[in-house]
N, C-alpha and C positions, 0 to 999 in steps of 0.2 A: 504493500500500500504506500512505500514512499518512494516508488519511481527509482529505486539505485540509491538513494541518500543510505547512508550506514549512519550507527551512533545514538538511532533514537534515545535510547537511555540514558547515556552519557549526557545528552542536549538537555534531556528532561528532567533530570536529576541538577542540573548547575545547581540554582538555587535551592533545594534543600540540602546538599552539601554544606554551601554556603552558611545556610544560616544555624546550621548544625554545629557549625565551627571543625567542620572536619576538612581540615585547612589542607594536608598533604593531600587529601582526595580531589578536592578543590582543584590544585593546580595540575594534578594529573591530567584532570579533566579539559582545563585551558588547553594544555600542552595537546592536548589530543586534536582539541576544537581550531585549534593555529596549525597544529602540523599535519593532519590527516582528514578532517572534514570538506570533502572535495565535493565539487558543485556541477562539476562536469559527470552528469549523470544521463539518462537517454531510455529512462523507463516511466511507463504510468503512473501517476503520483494520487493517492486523494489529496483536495486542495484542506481539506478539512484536519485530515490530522495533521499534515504537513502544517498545516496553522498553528493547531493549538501545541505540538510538541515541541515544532525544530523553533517557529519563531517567536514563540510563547517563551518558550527555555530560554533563548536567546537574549529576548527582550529584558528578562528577569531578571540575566547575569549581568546584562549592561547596568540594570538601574543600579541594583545592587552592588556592582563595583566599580565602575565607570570605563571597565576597558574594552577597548577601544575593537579593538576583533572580534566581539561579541555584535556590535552595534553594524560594525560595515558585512558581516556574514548574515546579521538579517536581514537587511537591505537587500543584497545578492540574492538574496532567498526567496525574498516579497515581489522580487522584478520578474523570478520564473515561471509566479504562482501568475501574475494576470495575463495573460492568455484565456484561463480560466473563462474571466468576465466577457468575453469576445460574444456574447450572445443577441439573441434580438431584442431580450427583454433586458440587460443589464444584471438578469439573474443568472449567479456562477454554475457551470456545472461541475460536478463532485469530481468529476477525475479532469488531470490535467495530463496531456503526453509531456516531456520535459525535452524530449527529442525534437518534436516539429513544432513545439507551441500550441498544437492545437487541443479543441477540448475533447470529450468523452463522455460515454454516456455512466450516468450513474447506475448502479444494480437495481435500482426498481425500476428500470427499463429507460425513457426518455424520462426523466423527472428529475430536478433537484427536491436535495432531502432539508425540510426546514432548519433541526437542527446544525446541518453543516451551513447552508448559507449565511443562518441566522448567526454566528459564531465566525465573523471575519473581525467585529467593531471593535473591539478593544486594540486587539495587533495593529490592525492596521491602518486606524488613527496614528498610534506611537509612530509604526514605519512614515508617517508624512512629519510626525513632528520630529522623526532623526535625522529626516533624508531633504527635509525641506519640497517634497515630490508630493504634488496635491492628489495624485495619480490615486492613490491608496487612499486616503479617508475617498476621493470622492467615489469610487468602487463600491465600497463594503457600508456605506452609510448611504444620507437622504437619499440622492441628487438618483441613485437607484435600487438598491433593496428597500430599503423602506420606501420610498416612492411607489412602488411598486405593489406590496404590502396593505400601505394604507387607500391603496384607490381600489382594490381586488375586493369583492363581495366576502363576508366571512360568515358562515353560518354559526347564527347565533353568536356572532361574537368572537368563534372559535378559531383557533389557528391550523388546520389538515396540513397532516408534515409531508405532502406529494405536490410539486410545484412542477408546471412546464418552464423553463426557458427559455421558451421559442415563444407562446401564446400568450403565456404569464396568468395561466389558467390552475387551480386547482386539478390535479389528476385523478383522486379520488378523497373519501372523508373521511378519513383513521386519523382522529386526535390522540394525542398521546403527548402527559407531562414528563415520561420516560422516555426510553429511548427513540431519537427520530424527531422527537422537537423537543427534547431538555434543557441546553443550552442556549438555545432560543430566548428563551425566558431569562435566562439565568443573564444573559448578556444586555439584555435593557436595561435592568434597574442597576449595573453593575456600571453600562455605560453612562447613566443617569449621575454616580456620585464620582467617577470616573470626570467628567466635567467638571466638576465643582459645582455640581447639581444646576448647570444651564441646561443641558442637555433635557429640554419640556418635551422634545417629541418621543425619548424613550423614555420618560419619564410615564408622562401619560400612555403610551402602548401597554406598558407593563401593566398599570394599576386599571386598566381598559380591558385586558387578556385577563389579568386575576378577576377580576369580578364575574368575567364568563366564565372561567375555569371553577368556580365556588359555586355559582350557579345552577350548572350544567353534570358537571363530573364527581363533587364533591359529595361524599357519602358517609353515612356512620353506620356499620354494621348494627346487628343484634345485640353482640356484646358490647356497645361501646366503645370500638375502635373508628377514628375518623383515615379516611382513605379516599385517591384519588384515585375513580375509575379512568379507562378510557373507552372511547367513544367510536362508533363504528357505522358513520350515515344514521346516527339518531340512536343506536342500539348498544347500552354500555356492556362492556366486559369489565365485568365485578373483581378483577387484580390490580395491583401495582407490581411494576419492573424494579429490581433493586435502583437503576439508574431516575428511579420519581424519586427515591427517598433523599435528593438533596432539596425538594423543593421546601421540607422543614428550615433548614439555613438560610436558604434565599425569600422565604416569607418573612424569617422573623429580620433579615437585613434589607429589609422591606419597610418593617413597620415603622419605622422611626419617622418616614416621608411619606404617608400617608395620611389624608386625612384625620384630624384628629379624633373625630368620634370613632374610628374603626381602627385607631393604632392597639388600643388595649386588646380590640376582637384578634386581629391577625400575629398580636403575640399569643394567642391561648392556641389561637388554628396553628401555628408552628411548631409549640408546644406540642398539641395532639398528632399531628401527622408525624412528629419523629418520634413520639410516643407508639406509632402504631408500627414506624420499621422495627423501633426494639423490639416489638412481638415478635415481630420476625425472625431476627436471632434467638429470642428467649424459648421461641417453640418446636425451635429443631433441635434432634438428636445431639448434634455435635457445638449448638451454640455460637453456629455462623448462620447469617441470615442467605437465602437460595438467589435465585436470579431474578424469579418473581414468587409472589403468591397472591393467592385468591382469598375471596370471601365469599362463598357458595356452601351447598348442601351441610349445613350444619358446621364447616370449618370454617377459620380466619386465620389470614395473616399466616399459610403453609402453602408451602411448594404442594400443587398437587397433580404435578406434571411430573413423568421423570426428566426432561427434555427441560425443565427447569430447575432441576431439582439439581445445584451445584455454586459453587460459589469460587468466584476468578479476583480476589484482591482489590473487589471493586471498594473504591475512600469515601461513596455516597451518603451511609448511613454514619458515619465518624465525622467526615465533615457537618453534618447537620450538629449532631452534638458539641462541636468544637462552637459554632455559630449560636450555639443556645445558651454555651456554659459563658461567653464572651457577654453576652445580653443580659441575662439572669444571675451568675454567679453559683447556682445551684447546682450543690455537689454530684446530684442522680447522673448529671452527662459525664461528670468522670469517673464517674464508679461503671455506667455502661461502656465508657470508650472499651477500661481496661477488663470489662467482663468480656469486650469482644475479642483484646489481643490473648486474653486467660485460654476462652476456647480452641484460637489458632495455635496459639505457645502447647494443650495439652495435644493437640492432634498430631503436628509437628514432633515431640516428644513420643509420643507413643506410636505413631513410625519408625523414630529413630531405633526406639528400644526394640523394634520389632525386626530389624533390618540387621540388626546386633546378633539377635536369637541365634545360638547355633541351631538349635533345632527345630528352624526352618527349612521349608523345603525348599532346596537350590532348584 
């Protein structure tokens, strides 16, 4: 998925390195990022993750330390990604060739994915304000994604993560705060304070899209768990994706520029929905939460798929708690952080122990 680029880790690691003070790793890393991060690459790229890893990371290590190969390799990097934008509508398609410049089609056939479009603004404002190259914010913001965006019909208010870039048509109507349009969301209100809160038009999309998103999708099971379905041409499907559970963090660093009579409500709604991912951890076997789960036939908050029934290191449900314990002070989100690395640390261990066993069978 990134075209020939190597390293993604290394990239996407700078800053927590960094801020870890794990200084000899740190410059291992530079050294790496100066002496072997080569750009001369000639394979298909998503423009998407190529975004948020190589020039996310990037971006990172420049603020964070102000040098200088950090700042001119994202640049390089931002120049190979617009091709991408070459469309009729202004809207990116998900893969980029890195060989001819030209664009590709994304895996749900002819359609960009809202998530990935919606997930350029933060980067690649920075890349205009490093590079002085208006090129980049005017891409990835107004003048055509959101442009685009806010002149499109939305049903009910709703955001469907299937976009043409040719017609600039919805392709089909699967809403989803998970994966496929999560960071969507996640990057207007982010763009919003990202400005020094001028930014009114991702200001208001956000609090515009939350209000339909509460409306429409928002649920409280039997038992009292609050949960975000998703939406299916009018017809909910009663799960969330491990990837909804950061919408906890990003409501409650919400609430503070919200209206005031509904700042108290959307810290309780933050509150509950990262209250209902810990179910999720708390009610599996091993004490890690699945990929997704449901609220159907008598259960809540479980895997009841085997097809999702696993867990990939996703930070969804930890981030939420970091962004709650940040707001609140309330000891519960660090008592769950580490009830979640407890269960990873015992599985991990009891592998280990089991891998020891001589009398296993080879």
């Amino acid at each position: 998925m990134f075209g020939g680029l190597s390293g993604a880790t290394v990239i996407d690691s700078l800053d927590t390195l960094y801020l870890m003070e794990l200084k000899e790793e740190f410059q291992e890393a530079k050294a790496w990022v100066e002496e072997s991060f080569h750009l001369n690459v000639s394979g298909e790229a998503s423009l998407f993750e190529v975004n948020i890893r190589y020039i996310g990371g990037l971006l990172s290590a420049f603020y964070l330390t102000g040098e200088e190969v950090f700042r001119i390799k994202a640049i390089r990097l931002g120049e190979k990604l617009l091709p991408a934008f070459n469309t009729p509508t202004g809207i990116p398609k998900g893969v980029v060739s890195f060989k001819s410049g030209s664009w590709g089609w994304a895996t749900a056939g002819s359609s960009s994915i809202l998530a990935e479009f919606g997930s350029l603004h933060l980067e690649f404002l920075h890349l205009t304000e490093l590079s002085g190259n208006q090129v980049f914010a005017e891409k990835a913001t107004v003048r055509n994604i959101r442009k685009v965006l806010r002149k499109i019909e939305k049903p009910f208010g709703l955001y469907p993560n299937f976009l043409s870039p040719v017609s600039g048509n919805w392709v089909q109507h699967h809403v989803s705060v998970g994966g496929l349009g999560d960071s969507f969301y996640e990057y207007l209100i982010k763009s919003w304070l990202m400005s020094g809160k001028t930014d009114m038009e991702a200001k208001n999309m956000y609090y515009e899209a939350l209000e339909a998103i509460e409306t429409y999708l928002l649920n409280v099971s039997p038992g009292g768990l609050t949960y975000i379905a998703e939406w299916r041409g009018g017809i909910l499907d009663h799960k969330m994706g491990h990837l909804a559970c950061f919408s906890g963090g990003m409501i409650a660093l919400g609430a503070e520029d919200a209206k005031e009579e509904k700042r108290a409500h959307y810290r309780e709604l933050a509150a509950q929905i990262t209250k209902t991912c810990h179910e999720s951890y708390a009610r599996s076997d091993t004490k890690l939460g699945p990929e997704a789960f449901w609220f159907n036939s008598g259960r809540e908050a479980v895997a009841t798929q085997l097809s999702e029934s696993y867990y990939i290191l996703r930070p969804e449900v930890v981030e939420s708690y970091m962004y709650l314990w940040r707001q609140t002070h309330n000891p519960i989100y660090r008592e769950w952080g580490w009830e979640g690395q407890g269960g990873l640390g015992e599985i991990l261990s009891d592998r280990s122990r089991f891998l020891r066993d001589p009398r296993r069978v080879q």
